[in-house]
TORBA-527789 format. One record per residue (C-alpha): residue number from 1; residue in one letter; chain; z negated, y negated, x. Coordinates in Angstrom, 3 decimals, padded with zeros to 6 digits. Layout:
// TORBA-527789
<atom><i>NUM</i><aa>a</aa><ch>A</ch><zz>Z</zz><yy>Y</yy><xx>X</xx></atom>
...
This chain:
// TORBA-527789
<atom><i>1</i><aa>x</aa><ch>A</ch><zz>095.194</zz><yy>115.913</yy><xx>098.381</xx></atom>
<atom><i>2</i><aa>x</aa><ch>A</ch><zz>093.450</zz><yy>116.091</yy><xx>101.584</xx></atom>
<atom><i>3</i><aa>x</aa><ch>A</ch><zz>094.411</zz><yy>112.152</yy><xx>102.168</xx></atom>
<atom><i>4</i><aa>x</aa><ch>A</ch><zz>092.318</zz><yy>111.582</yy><xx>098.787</xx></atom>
<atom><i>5</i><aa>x</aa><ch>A</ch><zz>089.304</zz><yy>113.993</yy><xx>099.686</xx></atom>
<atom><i>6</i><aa>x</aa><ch>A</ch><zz>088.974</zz><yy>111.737</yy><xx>103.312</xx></atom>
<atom><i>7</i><aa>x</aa><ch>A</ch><zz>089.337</zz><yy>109.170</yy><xx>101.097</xx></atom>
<atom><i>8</i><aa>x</aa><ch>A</ch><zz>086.797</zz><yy>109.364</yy><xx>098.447</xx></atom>
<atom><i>9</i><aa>x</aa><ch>A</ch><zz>084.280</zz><yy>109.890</yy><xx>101.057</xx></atom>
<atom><i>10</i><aa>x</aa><ch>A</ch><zz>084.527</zz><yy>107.243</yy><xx>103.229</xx></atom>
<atom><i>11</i><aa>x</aa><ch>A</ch><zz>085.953</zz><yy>103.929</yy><xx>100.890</xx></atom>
<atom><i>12</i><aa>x</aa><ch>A</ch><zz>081.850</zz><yy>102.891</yy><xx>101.161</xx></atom>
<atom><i>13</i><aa>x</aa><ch>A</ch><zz>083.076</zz><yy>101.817</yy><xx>104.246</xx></atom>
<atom><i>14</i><aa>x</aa><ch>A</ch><zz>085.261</zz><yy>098.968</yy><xx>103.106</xx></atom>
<atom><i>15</i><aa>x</aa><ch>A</ch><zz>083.116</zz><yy>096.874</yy><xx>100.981</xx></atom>
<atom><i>16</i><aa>x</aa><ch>A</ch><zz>080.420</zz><yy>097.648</yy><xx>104.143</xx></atom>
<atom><i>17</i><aa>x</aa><ch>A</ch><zz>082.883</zz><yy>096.572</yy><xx>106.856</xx></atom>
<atom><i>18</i><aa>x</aa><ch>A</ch><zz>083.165</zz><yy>093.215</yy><xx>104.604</xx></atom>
<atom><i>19</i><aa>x</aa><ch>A</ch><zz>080.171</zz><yy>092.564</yy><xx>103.839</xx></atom>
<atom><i>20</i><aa>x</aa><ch>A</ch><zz>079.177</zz><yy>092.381</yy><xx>107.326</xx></atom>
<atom><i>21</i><aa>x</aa><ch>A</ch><zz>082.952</zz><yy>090.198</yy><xx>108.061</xx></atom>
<atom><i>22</i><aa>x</aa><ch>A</ch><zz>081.280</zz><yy>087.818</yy><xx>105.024</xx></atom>
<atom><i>23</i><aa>x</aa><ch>A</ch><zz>077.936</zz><yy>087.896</yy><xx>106.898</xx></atom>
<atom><i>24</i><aa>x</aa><ch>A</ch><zz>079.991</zz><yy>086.964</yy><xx>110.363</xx></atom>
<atom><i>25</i><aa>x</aa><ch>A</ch><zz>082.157</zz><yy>084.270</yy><xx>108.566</xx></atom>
<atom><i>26</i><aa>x</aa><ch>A</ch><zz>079.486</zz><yy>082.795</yy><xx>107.093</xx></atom>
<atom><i>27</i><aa>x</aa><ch>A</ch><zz>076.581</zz><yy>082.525</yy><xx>110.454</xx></atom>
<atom><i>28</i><aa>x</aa><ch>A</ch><zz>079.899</zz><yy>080.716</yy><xx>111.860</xx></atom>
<atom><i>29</i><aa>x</aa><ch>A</ch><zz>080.552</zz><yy>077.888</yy><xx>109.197</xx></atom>
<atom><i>30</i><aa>x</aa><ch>A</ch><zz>076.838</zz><yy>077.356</yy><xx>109.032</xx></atom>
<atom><i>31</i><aa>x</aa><ch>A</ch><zz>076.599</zz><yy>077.074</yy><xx>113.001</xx></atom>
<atom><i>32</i><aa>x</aa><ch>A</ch><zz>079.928</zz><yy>074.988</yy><xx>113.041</xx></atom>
<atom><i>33</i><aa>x</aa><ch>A</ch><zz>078.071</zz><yy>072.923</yy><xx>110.515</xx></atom>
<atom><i>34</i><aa>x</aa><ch>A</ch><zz>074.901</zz><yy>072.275</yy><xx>112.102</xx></atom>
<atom><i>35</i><aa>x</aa><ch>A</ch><zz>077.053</zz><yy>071.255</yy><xx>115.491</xx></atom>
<atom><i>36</i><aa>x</aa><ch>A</ch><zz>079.107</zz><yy>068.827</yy><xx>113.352</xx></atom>
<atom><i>37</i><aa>x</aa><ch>A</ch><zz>075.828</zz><yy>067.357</yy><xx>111.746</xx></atom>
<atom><i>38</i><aa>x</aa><ch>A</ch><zz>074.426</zz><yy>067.110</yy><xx>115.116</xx></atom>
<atom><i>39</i><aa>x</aa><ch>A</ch><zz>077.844</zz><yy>065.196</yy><xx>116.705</xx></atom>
<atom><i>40</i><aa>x</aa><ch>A</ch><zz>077.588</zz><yy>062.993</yy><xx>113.607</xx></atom>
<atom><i>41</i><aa>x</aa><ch>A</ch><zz>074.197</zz><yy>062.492</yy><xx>114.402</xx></atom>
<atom><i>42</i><aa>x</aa><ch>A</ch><zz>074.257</zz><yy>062.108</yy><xx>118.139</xx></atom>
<atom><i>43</i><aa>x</aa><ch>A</ch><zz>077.244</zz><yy>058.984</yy><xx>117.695</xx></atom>
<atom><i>44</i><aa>x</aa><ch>A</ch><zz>075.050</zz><yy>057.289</yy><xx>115.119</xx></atom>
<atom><i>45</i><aa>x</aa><ch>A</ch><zz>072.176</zz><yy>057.596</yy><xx>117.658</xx></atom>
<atom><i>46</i><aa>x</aa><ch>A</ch><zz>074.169</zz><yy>056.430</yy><xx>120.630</xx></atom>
<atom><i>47</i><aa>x</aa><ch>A</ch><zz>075.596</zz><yy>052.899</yy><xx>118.746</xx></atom>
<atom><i>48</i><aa>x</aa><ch>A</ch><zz>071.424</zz><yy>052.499</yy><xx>118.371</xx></atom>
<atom><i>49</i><aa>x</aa><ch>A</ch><zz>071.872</zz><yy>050.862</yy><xx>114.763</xx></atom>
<atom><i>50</i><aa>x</aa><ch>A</ch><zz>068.564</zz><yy>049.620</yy><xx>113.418</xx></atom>
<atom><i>51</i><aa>x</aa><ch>A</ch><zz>068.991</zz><yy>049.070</yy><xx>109.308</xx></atom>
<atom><i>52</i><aa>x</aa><ch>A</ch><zz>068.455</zz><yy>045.117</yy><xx>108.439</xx></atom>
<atom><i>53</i><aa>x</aa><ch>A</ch><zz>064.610</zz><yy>044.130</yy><xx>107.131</xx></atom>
<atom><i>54</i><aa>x</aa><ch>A</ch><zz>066.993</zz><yy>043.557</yy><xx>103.372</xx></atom>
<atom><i>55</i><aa>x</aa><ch>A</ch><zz>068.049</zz><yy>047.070</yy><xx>103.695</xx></atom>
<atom><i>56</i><aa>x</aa><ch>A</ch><zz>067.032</zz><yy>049.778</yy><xx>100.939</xx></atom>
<atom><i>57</i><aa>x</aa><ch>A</ch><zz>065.587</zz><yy>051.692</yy><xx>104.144</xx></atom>
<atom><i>58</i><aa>x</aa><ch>A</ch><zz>064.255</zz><yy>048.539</yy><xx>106.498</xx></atom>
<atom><i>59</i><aa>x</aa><ch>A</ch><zz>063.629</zz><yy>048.965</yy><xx>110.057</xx></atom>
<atom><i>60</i><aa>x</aa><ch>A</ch><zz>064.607</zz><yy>052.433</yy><xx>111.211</xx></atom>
<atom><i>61</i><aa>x</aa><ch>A</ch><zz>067.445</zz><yy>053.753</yy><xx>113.842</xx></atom>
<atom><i>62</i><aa>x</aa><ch>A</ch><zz>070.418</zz><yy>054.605</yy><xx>111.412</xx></atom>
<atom><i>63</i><aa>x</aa><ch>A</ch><zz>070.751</zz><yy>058.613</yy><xx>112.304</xx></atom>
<atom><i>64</i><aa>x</aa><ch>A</ch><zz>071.238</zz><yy>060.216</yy><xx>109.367</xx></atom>
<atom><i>65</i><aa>x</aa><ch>A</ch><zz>073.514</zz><yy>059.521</yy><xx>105.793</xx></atom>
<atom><i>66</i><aa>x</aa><ch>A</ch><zz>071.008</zz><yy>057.933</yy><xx>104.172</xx></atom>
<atom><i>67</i><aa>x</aa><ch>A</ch><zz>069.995</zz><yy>055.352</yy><xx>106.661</xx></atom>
<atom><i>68</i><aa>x</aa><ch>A</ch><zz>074.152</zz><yy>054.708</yy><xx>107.787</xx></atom>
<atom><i>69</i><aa>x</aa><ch>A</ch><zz>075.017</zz><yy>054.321</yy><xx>103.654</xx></atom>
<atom><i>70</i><aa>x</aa><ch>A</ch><zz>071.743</zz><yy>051.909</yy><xx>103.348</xx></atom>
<atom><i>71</i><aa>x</aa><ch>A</ch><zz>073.271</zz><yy>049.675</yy><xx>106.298</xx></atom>
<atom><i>72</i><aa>x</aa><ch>A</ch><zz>076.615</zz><yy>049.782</yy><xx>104.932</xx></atom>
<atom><i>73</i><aa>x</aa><ch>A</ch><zz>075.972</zz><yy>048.633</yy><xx>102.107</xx></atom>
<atom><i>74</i><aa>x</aa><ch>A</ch><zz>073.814</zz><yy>045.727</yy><xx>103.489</xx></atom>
<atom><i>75</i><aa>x</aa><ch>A</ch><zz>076.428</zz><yy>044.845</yy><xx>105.308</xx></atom>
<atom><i>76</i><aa>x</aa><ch>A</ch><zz>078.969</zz><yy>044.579</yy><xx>102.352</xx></atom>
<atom><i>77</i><aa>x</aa><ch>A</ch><zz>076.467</zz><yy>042.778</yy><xx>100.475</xx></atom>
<atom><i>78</i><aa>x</aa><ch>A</ch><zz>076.585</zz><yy>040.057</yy><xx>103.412</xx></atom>
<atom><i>79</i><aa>x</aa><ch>A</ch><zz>079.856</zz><yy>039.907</yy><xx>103.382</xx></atom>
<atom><i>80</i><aa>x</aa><ch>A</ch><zz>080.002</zz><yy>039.244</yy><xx>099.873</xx></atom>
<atom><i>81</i><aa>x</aa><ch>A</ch><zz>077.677</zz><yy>036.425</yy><xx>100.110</xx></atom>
<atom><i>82</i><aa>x</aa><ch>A</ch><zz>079.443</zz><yy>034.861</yy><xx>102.728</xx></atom>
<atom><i>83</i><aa>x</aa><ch>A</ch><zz>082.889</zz><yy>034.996</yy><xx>101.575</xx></atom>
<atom><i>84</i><aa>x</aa><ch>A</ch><zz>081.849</zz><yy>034.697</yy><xx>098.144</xx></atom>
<atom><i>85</i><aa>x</aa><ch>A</ch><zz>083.100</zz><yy>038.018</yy><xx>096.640</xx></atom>
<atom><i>86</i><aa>x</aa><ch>A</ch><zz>086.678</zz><yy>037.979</yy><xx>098.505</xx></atom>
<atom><i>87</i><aa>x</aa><ch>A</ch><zz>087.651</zz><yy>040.683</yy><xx>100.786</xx></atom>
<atom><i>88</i><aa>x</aa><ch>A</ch><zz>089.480</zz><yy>040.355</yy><xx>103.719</xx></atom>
<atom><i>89</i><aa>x</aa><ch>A</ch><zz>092.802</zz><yy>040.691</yy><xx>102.115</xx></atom>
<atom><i>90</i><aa>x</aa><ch>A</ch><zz>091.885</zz><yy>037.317</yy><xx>099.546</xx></atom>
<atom><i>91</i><aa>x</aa><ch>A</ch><zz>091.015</zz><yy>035.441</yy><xx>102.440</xx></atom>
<atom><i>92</i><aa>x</aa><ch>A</ch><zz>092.801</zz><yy>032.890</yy><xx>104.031</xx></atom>
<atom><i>93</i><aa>x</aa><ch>A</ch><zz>094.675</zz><yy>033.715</yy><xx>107.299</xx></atom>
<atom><i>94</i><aa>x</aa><ch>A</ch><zz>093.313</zz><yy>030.210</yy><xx>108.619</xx></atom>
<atom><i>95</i><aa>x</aa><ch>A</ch><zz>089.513</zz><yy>031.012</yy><xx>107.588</xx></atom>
<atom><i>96</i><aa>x</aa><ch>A</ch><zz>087.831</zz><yy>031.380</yy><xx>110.067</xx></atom>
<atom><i>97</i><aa>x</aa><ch>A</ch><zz>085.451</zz><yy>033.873</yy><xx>108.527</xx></atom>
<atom><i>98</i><aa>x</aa><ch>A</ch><zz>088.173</zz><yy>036.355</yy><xx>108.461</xx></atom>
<atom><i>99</i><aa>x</aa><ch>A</ch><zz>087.066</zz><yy>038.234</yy><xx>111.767</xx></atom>
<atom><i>100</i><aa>x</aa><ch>A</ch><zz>083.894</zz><yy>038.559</yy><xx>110.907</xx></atom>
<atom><i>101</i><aa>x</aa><ch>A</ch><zz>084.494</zz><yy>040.361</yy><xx>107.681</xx></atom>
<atom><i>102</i><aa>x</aa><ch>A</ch><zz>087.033</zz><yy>042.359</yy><xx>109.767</xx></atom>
<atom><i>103</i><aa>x</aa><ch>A</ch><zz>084.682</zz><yy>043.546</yy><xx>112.309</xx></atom>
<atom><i>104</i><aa>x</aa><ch>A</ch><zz>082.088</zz><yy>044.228</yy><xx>108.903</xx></atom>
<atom><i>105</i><aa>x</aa><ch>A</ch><zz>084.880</zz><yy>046.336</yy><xx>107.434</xx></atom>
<atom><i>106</i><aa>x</aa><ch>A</ch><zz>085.241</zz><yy>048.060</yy><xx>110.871</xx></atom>
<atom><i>107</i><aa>x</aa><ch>A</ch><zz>081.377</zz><yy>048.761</yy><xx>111.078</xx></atom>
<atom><i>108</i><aa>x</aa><ch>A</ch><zz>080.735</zz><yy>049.557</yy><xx>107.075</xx></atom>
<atom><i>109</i><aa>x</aa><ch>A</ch><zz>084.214</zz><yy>051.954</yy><xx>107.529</xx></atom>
<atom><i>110</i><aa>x</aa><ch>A</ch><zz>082.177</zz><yy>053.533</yy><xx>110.666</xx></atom>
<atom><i>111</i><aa>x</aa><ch>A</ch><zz>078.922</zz><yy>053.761</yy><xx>108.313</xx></atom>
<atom><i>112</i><aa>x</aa><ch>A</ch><zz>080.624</zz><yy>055.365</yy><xx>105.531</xx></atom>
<atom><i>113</i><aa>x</aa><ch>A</ch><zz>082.191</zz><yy>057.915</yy><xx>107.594</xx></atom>
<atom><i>114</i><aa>x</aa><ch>A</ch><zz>079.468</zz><yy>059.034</yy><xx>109.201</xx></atom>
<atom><i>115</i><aa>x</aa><ch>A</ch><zz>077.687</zz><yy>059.732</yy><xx>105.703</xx></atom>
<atom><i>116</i><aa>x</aa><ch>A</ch><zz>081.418</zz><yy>061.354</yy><xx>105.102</xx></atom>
<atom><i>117</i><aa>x</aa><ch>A</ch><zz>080.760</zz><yy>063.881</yy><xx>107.782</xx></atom>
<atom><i>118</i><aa>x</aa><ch>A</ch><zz>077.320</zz><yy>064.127</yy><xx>107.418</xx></atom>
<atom><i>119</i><aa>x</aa><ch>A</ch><zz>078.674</zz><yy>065.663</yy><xx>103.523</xx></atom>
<atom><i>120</i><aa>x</aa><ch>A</ch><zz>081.256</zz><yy>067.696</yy><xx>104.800</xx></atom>
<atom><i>121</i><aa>x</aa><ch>A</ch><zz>078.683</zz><yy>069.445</yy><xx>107.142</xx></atom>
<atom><i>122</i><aa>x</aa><ch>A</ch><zz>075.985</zz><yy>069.907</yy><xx>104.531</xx></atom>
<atom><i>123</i><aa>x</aa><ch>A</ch><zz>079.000</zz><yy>071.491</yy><xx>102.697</xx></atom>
<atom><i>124</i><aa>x</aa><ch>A</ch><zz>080.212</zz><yy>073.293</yy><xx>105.483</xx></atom>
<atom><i>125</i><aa>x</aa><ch>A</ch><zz>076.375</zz><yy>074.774</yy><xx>106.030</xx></atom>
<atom><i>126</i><aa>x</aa><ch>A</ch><zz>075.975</zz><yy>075.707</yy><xx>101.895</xx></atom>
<atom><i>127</i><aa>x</aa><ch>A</ch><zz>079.036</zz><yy>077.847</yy><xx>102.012</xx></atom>
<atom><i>128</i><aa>x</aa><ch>A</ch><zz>078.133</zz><yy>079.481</yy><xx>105.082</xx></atom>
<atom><i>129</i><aa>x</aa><ch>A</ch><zz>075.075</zz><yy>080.625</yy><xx>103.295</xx></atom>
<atom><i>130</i><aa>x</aa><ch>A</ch><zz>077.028</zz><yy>081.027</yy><xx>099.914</xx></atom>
<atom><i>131</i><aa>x</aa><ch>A</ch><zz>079.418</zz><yy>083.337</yy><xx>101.896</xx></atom>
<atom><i>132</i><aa>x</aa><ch>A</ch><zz>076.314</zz><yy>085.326</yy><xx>103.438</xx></atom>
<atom><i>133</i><aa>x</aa><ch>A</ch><zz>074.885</zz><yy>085.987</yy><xx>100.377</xx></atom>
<atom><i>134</i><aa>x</aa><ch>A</ch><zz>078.184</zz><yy>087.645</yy><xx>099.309</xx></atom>
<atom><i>135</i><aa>x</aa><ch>A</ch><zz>078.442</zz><yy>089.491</yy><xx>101.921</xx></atom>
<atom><i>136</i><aa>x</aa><ch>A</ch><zz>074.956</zz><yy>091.078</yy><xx>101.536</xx></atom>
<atom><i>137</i><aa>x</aa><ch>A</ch><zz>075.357</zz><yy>091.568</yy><xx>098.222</xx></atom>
<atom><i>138</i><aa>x</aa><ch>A</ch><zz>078.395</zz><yy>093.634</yy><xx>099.583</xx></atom>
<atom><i>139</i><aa>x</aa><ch>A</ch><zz>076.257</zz><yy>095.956</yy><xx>101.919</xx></atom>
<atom><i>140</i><aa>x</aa><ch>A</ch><zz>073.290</zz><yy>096.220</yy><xx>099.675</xx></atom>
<atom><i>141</i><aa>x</aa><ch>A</ch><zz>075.068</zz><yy>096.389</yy><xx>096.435</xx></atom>
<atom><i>142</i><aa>x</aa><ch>A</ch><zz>078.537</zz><yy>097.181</yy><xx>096.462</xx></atom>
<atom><i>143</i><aa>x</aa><ch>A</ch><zz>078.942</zz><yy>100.022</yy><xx>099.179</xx></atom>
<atom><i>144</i><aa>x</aa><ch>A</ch><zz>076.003</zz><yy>102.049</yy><xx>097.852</xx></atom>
<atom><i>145</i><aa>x</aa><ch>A</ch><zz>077.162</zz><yy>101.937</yy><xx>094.608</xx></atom>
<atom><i>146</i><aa>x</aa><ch>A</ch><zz>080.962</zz><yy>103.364</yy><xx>096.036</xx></atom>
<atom><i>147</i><aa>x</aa><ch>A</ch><zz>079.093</zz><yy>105.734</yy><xx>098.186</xx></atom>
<atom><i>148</i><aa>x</aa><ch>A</ch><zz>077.186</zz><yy>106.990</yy><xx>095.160</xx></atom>
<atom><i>149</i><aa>x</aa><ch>A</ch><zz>080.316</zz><yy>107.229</yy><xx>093.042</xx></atom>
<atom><i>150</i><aa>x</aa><ch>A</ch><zz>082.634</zz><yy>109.118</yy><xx>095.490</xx></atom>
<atom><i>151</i><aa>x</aa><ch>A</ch><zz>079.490</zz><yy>111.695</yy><xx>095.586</xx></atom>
<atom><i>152</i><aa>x</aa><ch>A</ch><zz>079.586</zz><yy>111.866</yy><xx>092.126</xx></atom>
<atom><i>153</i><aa>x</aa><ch>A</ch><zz>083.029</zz><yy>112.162</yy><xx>091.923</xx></atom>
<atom><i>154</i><aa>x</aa><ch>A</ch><zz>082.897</zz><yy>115.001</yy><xx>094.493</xx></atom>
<atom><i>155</i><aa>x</aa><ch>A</ch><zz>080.229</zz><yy>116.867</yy><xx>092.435</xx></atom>
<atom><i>156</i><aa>x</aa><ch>A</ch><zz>082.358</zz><yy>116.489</yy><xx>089.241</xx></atom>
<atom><i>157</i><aa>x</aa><ch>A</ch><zz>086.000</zz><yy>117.843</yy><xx>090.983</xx></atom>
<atom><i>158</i><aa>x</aa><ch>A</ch><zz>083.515</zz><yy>121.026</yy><xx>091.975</xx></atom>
<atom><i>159</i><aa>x</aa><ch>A</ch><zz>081.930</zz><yy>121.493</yy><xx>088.631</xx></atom>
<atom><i>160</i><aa>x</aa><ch>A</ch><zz>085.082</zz><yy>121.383</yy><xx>087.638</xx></atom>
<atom><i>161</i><aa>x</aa><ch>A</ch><zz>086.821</zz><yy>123.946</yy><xx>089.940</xx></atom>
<atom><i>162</i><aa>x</aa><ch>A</ch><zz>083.837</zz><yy>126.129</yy><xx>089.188</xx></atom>
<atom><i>163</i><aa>x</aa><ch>A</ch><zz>083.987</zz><yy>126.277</yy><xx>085.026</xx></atom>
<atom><i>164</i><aa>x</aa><ch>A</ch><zz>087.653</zz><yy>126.561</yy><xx>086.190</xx></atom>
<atom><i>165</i><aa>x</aa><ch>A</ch><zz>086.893</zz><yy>130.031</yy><xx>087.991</xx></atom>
<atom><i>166</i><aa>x</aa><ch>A</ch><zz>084.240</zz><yy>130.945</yy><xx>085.609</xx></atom>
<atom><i>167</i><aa>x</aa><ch>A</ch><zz>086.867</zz><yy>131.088</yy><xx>082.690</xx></atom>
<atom><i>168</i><aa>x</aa><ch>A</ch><zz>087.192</zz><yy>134.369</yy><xx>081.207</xx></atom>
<atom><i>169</i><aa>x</aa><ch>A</ch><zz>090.190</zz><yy>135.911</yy><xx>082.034</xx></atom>
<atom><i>170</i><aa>x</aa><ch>A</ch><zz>093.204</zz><yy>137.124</yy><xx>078.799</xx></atom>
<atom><i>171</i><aa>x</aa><ch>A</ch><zz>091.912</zz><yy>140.029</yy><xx>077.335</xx></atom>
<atom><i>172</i><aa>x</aa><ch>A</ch><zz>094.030</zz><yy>143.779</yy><xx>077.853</xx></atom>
<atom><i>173</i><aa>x</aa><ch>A</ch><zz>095.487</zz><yy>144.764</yy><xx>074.699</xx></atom>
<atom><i>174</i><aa>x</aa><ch>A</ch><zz>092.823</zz><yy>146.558</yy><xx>072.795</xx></atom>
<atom><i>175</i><aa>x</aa><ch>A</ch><zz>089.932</zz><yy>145.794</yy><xx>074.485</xx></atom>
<atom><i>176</i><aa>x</aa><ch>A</ch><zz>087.818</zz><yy>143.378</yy><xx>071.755</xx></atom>
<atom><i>177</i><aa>x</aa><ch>A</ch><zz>087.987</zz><yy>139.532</yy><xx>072.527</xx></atom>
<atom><i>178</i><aa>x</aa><ch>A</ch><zz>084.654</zz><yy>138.578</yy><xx>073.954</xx></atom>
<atom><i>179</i><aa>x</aa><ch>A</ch><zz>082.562</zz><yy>136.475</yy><xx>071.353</xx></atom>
<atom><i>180</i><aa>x</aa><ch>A</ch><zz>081.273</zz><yy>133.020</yy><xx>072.415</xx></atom>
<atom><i>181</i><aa>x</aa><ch>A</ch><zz>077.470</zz><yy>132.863</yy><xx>072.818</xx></atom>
């Protein structure tokens, strides 16, 4: 009984303890997120791609997932003109356009992963915050509301004792039964 008494008064601690273990968790996938974004970012700088003047963003430094998808897919389009709609699989072995569109596929594959990770760490940075959310929700919420219960409960088990004292006690034979008020 004693096990449940300790118990009752300090479960408030759990949901507390992870709340703050949501709070942690989630600071460290957002900061993991913004050091991938900033890797992702950092390689895209250091290749010093400038987007074609036909690209849907012209002129710029690609350095971030819009500018590295807008030169990719220049890049196929090129491709596509040249070879007329074949990949490099449908061409020729002997065509000598064949390492070209290889090193394009190379390049658009390097494009479209960067925008890949750029995703995954925007991703990686929402559920940090998702998870920090829930874990304030936790401490502001959840462990006030046990805290408040196992007080409750508390007061209850002593009302309880006390109407249990305060119950009249069986009569001795032929004194009169007391009437209820």
């Amino acid at each position: 009984m004693k096990f449940v008494h300790i118990a009752r008064h300090y479960i408030w601690i759990a949901p507390l303890a992870i709340g703050i273990a949501f709070i942690a968790a989630g600071a460290y996938m957002m900061i993991e997120g913004r050091d991938a974004k900033a890797e992702v970012r950092d390689a895209l700088v250091r290749e010093n791609i400038t987007t074609s003047d036909d690209a849907s963003i012209p002129g710029v430094l690609v350095n971030n997932a819009a500018t590295a998808k807008s030169e990719a897919a220049v890049i196929e389009a090129h491709v596509d003109e040249m070879t007329g709609g074949k990949t490099y699989a449908e061409l020729d072995r002997e065509d000598p356009l064949r390492a070209t569109v290889l090193n394009a596929v190379t390049l658009r594959t390097a494009l479209n992963l960067a925008v890949m990770g750029f995703k995954v760490s925007d991703l990686v940075i929402g559920l940090g915050l998702f998870m920090m959310v829930i874990g304030g929700t936790f401490i502001i919420f959840i462990a006030p509301a046990v805290y408040y219960s196992a007080k409750i409960a508390t007061h209850y088990e002593e009302l309880m004792k006390e109407q249990a004292s305060n119950k009249p006690a069986m009569p001795i034979k032929g004194e009169p039964i007391p009437q209820a008020l």
